[in-house]
C-alpha positions in Angstrom: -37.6 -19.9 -4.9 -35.6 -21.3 -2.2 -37.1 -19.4 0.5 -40.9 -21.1 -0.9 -39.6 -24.7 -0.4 -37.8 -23.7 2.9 -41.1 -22.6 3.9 -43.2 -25.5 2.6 -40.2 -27.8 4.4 -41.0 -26.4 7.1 -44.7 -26.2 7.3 -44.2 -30.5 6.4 -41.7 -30.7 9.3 -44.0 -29.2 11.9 -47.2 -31.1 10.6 -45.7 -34.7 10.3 -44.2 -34.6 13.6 -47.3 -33.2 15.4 -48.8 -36.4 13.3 -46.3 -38.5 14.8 -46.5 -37.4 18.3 -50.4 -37.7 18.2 -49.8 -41.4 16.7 -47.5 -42.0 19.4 -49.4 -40.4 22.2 -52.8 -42.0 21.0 -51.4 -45.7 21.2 -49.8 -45.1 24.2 -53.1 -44.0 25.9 -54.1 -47.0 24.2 -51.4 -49.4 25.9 -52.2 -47.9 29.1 -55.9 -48.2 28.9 -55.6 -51.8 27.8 -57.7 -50.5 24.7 -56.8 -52.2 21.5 -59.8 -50.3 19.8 -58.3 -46.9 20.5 -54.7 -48.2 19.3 -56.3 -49.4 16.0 -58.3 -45.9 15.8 -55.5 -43.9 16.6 -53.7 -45.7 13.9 -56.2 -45.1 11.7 -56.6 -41.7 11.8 -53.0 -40.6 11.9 -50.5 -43.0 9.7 -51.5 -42.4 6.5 -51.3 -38.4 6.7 -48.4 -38.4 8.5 -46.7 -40.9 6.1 -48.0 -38.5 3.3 -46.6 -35.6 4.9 -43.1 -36.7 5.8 -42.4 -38.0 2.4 -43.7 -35.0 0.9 -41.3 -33.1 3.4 -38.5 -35.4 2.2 -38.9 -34.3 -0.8 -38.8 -30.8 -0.4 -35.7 -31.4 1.6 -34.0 -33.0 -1.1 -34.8 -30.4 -3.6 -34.0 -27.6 -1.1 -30.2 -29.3 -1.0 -29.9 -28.2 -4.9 -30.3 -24.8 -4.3 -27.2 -22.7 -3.3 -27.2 -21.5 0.4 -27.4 -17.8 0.6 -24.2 -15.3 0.6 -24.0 -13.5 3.8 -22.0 -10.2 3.7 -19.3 -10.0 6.1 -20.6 -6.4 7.2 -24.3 -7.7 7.6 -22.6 -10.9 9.6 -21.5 -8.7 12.2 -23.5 -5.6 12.3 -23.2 -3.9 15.4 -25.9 -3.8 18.0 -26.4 -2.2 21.4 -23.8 -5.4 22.5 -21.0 -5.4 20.5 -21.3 -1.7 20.7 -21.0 -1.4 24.4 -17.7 -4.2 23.8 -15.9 -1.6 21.6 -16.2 1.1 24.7 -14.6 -1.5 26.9 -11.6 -2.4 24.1 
């Protein structure tokens, strides 16, 4: 279960900050242009879903702090690979 609302954190994450950074981008094209129609459009279009979204990935957030982190074996922690193997020639 944790791993689904890690996902779903995730997936809110990513979509409310590419929501934000069109906002942002959108009015600031706006600024530059001198174009208070395209800042009010831009606004339009993007606040309310991004709004949605974050809270929605707030709350996933908050739930996923309730559920217990994962154990980690020591073995699987430091597995050997093709790295630490070549440092145990050199030891």
């Amino acid at each position: 279960m944790r791993k689904i609302i890690a996902f779903l954190f995730k997936t809110c994450l990513v979509l409310f900050l590419i929501g934000g950074t069109c906002l942002v981008l959108g009015q600031l094209a706006g600024v530059l242009l001198q174009n208070g129609d395209l800042i009010v459009k831009t606004w339009d279009l993007f606040a309310n879903p991004t709004f949605i979204i974050s809270a929605i990935a707030g709350i996933f957030g908050f739930i996923l702090g309730y559920y217990p982190k994962e154990i980690v074996k020591e073995e699987d922690a430091y597995s050997s690979d093709e790295f630490s193997e070549k440092l145990e020639h050199v030891r």
